[in-house]
C-alpha positions as CSV (number, residue, x, y, z in Angstrom):
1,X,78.8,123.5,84.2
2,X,76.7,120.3,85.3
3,X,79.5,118.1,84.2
4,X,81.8,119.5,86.9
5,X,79.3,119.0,89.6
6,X,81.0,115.6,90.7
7,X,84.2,117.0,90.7
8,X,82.7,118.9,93.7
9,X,81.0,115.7,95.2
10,X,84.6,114.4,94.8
11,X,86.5,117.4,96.5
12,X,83.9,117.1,99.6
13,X,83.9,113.3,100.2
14,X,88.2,113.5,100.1
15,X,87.6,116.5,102.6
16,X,85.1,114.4,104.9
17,X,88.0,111.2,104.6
18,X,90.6,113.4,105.5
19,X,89.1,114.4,108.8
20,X,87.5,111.2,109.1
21,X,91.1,109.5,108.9
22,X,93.0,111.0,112.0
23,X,92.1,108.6,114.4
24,X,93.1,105.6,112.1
25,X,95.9,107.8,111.4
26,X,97.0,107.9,115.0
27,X,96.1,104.1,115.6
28,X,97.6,102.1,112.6
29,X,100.3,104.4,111.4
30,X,100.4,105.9,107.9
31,X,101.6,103.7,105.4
32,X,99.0,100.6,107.5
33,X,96.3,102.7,107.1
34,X,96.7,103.6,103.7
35,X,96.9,99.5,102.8
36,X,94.0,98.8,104.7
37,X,91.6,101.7,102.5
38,X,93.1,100.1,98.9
39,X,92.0,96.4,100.8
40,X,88.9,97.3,101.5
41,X,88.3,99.7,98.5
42,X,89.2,97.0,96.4
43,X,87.1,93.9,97.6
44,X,84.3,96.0,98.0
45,X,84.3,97.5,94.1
46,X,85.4,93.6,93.1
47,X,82.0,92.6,92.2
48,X,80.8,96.1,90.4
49,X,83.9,95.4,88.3
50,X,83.1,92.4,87.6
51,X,80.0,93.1,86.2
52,X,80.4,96.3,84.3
53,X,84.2,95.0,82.7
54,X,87.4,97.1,82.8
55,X,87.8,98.0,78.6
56,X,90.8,99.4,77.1
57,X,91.5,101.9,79.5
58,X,92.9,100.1,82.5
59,X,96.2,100.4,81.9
60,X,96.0,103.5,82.5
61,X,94.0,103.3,85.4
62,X,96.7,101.0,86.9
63,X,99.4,103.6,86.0
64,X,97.2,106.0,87.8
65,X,96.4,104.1,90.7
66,X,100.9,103.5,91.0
67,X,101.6,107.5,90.3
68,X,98.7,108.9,92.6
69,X,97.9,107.1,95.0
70,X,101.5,105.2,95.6
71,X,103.8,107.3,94.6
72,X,102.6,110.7,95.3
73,X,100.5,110.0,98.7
74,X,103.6,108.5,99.8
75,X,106.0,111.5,98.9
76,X,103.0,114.0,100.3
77,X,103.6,112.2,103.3
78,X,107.2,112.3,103.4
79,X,106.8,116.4,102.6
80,X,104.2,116.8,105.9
81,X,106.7,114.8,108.2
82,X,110.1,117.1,106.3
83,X,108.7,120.2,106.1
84,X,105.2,120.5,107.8
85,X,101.9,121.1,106.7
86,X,102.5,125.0,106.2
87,X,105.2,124.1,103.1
88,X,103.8,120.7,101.8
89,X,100.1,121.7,101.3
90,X,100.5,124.4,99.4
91,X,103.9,123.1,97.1
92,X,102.0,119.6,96.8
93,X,99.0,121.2,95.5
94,X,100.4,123.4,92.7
95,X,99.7,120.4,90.5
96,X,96.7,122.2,90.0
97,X,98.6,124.6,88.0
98,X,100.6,121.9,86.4
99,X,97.6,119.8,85.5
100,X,96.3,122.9,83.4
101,X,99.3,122.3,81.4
102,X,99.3,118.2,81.4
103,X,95.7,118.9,79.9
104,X,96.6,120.4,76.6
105,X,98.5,117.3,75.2
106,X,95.0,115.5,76.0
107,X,93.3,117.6,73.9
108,X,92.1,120.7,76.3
109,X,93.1,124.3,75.4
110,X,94.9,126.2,77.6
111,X,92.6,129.0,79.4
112,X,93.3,132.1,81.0
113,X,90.5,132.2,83.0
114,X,91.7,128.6,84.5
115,X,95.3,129.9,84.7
116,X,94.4,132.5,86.8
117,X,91.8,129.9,89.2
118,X,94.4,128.0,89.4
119,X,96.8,130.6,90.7
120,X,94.4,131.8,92.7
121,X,93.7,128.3,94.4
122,X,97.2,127.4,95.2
123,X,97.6,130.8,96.8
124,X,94.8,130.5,98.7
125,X,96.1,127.0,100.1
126,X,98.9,129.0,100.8
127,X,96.8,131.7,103.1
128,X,95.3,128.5,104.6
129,X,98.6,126.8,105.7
130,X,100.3,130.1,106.5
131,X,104.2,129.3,104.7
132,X,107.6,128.0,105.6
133,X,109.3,124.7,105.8
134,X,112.9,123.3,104.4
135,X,113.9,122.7,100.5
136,X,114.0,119.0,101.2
137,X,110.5,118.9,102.4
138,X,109.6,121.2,99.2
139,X,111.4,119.0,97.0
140,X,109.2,116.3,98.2
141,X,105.6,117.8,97.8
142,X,106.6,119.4,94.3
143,X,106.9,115.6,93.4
144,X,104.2,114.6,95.2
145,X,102.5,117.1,92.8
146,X,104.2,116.1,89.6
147,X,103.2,112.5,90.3
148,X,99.3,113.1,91.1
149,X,99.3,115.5,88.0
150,X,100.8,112.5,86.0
151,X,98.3,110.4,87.8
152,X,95.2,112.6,87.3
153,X,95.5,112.6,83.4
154,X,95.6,108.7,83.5
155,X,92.2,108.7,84.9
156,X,91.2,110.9,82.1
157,X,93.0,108.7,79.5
158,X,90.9,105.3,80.7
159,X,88.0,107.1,81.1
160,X,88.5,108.3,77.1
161,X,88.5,105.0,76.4
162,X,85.4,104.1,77.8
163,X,86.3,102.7,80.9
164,X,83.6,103.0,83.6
165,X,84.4,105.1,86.6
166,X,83.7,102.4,89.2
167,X,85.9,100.4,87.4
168,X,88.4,103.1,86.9
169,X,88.8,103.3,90.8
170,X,89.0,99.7,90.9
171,X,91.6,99.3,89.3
172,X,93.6,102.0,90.6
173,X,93.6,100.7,94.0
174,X,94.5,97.2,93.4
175,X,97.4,98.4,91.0
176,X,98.7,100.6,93.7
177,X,97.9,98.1,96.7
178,X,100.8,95.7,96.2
179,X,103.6,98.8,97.1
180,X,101.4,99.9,100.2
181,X,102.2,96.4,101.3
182,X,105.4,96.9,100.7
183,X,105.6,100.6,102.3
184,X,104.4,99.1,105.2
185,X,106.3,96.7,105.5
186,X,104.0,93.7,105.6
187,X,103.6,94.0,109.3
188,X,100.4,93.7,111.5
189,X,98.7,94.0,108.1
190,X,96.5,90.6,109.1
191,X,95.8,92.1,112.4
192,X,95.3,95.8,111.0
193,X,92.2,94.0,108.8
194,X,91.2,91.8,112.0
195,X,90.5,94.7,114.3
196,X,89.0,97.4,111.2
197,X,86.6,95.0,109.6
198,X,84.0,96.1,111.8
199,X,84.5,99.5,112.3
200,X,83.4,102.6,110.0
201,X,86.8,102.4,108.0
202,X,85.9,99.9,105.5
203,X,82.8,102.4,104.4
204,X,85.2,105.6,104.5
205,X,87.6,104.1,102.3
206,X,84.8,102.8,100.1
207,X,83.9,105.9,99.6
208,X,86.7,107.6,99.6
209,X,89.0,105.8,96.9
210,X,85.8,103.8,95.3
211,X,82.9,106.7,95.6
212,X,85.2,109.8,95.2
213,X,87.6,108.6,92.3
214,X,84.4,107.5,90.4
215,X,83.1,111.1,90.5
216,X,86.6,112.5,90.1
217,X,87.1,109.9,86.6
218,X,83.3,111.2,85.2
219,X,84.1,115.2,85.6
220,X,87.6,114.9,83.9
221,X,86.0,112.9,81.1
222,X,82.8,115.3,80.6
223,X,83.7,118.4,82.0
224,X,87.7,118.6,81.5
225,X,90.5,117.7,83.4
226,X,91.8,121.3,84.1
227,X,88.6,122.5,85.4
228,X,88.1,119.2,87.8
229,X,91.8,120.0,89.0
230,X,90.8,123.2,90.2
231,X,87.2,122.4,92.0
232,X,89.7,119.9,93.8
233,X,91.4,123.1,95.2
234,X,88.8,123.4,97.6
235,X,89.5,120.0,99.4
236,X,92.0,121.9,101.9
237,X,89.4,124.3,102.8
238,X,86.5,121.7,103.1
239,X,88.4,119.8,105.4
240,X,89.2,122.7,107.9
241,X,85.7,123.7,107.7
242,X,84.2,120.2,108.4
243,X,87.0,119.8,111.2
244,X,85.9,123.0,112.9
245,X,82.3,122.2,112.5
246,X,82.8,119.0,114.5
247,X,85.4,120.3,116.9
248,X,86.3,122.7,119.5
249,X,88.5,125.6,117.1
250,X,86.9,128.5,115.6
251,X,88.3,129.9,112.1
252,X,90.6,132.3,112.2
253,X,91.0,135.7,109.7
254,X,93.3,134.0,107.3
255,X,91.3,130.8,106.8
256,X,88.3,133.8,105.6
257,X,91.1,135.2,103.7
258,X,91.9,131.2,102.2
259,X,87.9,131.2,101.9
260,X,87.6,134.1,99.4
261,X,90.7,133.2,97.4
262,X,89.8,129.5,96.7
263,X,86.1,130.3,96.5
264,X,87.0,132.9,93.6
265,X,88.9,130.9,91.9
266,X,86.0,128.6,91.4
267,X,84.2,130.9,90.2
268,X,86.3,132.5,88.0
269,X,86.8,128.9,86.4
270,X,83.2,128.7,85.0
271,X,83.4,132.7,83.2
């Protein structure tokens, strides 16, 4: 049980980055921002890499860092603007279901008590987002999940082959940083880092994609890739609840509803 405690540290640092993001979001543009967080993510874990080595796992930490973080952010993204956060959050995140499968070739058994969490979590990001959208949209996040499920059990793999965490999210974010650039088309990239450097977003993304990833890496290593999958179900819910508690909206009856669901599923993961 222990061992799946930084999966939770994980799930609540990506929940504080996500709110934390929206006025970088709003300033830089997507695909700019997410460059600048693997720039600075990267040149500040250069030196613990250094020193503690990469190993034999960081090929897969690359292919991680290429599936999750390039390819599926960028197709979550592409679901939010197609089909809106209602369809994409919800689709996008049933590779918490899929990842209890992806888990079996790596040596996990398949349980029914996880099964079930991990129905129970998707539907509860489903409560929480409330439904709809378009097929194309859909399409989109179901890759967007296929890709971070893919990209999930590489982190597993290089941390079964003793590579360090920190290093683990080094490497992910300088493998996946060269098609950022290219997403975003190399533009205002030099004047993106000129005006951040300063600000709070070089220790957000630090955190973030260096801090979170490390914990995320240790929990599927020690405590199982399916179970870390589902304690990541409750990033959704964080972030709402972290958003209200710093702004102006008050929950409403389905985000208690989204509350009990997800929260159950959590717990039902440890029976």
């Amino acid at each position: 049980m222990y061992d799946a405690l930084p999966a939770v540290g994980a799930a609540l640092i990506w929940a504080y980055a996500s709110v934390a993001y929206r006025g970088y979001v709003e300033k830089y543009g997507v695909f700019r921002l997410n460059f600048l967080r693997l720039a600075y993510t990267s040149l500040i874990l250069l030196a613990p890499a250094l020193c503690l080595g990469l190993g034999e796992g960081a090929l897969y930490a690359a292919l991680s860092g290429v599936l999750s973080l390039a390819l599926g952010d960028s197709l979550y993204l592409r679901a939010l603007g197609t089909s809106g956060v209602s369809a994409a959050v919800p689709a996008a995140y049933s590779y918490i279901i899929l990842e209890q499968f992806i888990a079996i070739p790596l040596g996990e058994p398949l349980r029914m008590t996880y099964l079930v969490a991990a129905l129970l979590t998707v539907a509860g990001i489903y409560a929480l987002t409330s439904g709809g959208g378009n097929l194309k949209g859909i399409a989109y996040a179901l890759g967007a999940a296929l890709s971070w499920s893919l990209g999930y059990a590489a982190i597993k793999m290089a941390g079964a082959g003793g590579m360090n965490p920190l290093s683990i999210a080094f490497v992910r974010a300088v493998a996946a940083l060269p098609f950022l650039a290219w997403l975003s088309g190399l533009r205002g990239l030099g004047k993106g880092l000129k005006e951040s450097w300063r600000t709070p977003l070089p220790i957000i993304a630090a955190l973030d994609l260096g801090g979170g990833a490390a914990l995320f890496a240790y929990s599927a290593v020690a405590a199982g890739l399916a179970l870390s999958a589902i304690i990541l179900g409750v990033v959704p819910l964080a972030a709402q609840l972290i958003s209200r508690l710093t702004g102006k909206e008050r929950p409403r009856p389905r985000e208690y509803v989204a509350a009990l669901l997800i929260l159950s599923a959590v717990v039902i993961s440890f029976i």
